[in-house]
C-alpha positions in Angstrom: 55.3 8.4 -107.9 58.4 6.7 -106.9 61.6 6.7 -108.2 64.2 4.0 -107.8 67.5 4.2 -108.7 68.9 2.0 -111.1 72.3 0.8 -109.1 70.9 -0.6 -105.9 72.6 0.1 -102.7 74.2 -3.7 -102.4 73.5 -6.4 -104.0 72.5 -10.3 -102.6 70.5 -8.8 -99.9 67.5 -10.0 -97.8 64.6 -9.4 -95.5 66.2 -10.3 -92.2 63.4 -8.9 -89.9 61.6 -6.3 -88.0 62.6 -4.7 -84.8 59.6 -3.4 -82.8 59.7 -0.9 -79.8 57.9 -1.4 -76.5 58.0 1.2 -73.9 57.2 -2.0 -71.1 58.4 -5.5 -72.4 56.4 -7.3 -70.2 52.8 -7.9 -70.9 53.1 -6.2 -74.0 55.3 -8.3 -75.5 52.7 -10.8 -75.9 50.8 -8.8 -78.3 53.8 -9.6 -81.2 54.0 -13.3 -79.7 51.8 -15.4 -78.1 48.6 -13.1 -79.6 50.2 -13.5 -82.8 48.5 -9.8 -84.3 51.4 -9.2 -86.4 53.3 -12.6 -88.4 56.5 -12.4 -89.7 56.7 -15.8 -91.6 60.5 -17.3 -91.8 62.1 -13.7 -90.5 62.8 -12.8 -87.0 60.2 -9.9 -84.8 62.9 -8.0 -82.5 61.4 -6.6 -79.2 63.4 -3.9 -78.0 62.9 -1.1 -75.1 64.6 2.5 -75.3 68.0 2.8 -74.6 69.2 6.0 -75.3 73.3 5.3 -75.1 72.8 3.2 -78.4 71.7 6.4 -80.3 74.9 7.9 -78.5 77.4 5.0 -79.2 76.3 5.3 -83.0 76.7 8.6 -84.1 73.4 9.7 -83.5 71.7 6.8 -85.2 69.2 5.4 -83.1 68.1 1.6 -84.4 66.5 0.8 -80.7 64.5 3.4 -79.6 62.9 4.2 -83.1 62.8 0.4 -84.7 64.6 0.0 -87.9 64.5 -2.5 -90.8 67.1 -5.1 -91.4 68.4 -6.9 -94.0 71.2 -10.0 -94.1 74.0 -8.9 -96.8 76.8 -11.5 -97.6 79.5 -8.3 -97.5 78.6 -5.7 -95.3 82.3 -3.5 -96.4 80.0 -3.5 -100.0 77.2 -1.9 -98.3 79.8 0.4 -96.0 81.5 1.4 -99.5 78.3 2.3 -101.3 77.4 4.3 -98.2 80.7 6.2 -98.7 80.0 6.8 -102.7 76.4 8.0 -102.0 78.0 10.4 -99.3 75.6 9.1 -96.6 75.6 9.3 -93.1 76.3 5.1 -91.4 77.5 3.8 -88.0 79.4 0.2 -87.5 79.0 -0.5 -84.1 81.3 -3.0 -83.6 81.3 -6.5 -81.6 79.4 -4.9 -78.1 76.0 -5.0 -80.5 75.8 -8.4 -81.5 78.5 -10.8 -81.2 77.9 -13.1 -84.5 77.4 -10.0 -86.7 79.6 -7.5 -88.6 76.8 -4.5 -88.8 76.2 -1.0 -90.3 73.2 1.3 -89.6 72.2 4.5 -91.6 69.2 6.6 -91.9 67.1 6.7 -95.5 66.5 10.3 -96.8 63.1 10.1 -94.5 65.0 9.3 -91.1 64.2 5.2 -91.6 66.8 3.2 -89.9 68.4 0.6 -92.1 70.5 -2.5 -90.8 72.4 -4.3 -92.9 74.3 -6.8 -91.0 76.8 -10.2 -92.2 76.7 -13.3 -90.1 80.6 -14.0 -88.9 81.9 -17.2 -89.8 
C-alpha cells in the first residue's frame, strides 16, 4: 500500500520529461529517437552521458549519471521552501546548468532524483 501525504510538495506542477542515461550517445541514442521504443507524447526525452563533476557540483546529487524525473513548477523558491520544512536534502545549481531555468534537485526517500525547474522570463 501507499501512502500519500495530504499537503503536496508544491503545488501547479507538471510532467516536464524524462532524462535517460547512455553510457555511448552515439548509436544508441537512436533507440529513444529515430526507433521510437519508448514515446514521450508532448514532454521532452533527455539523453545524457555520465559526468561525474555534476554529482560533485551538487552536493552529492547526481541528476546525470543516474537519470532523474522532472517537473515544470511556476515558483521553484515554493518547492525550495517546502524542501526546507520537510528537512530534506536539495541542490540549486545555479545558471552553469541550464541557462533559461531557475532549478532545484533532491533525492525521494528511495534515492529518485527529482527536478523541479521554473522557466526564466
Amino acid at each position: 500500500m501507499i501512502e500519500i501525504e495530504e499537503e503536496a510538495l508544491v503545488s501547479g506542477a507538471y510532467r516536464h520529461g524524462l532524462s535517460v542515461l547512455l553510457s555511448r550517445i552515439g548509436g544508441r541514442a537512436r533507440l529513444w529517437t529515430q526507433y521510437s521504443v519508448l514515446s514521450v507524447g508532448d514532454r521532452e526525452l533527455h539523453i545524457a552521458r555520465p559526468r561525474a563533476h555534476v554529482a560533485e557540483m551538487l552536493g552529492g546529487i547526481d541528476p546525470v549519471s543516474r537519470g532523474h524525473y522532472a517537473l515544470r513548477v511556476e515558483d521553484v523558491d515554493a518547492v525550495v521552501g517546502r524542501l526546507r520544512e520537510l528537512g530534506m536534502k536539495y541542490a540549486v545549481p545555479g545558471p552553469w546548468a541550464v541557462d533559461a531555468w531557475r532549478q532545484v534537485y533532491f533525492e525521494d526517500p528511495d534515492g529518485n532524483v527529482v527536478e523541479c525547474h521554473q522557466v526564466v522570463e
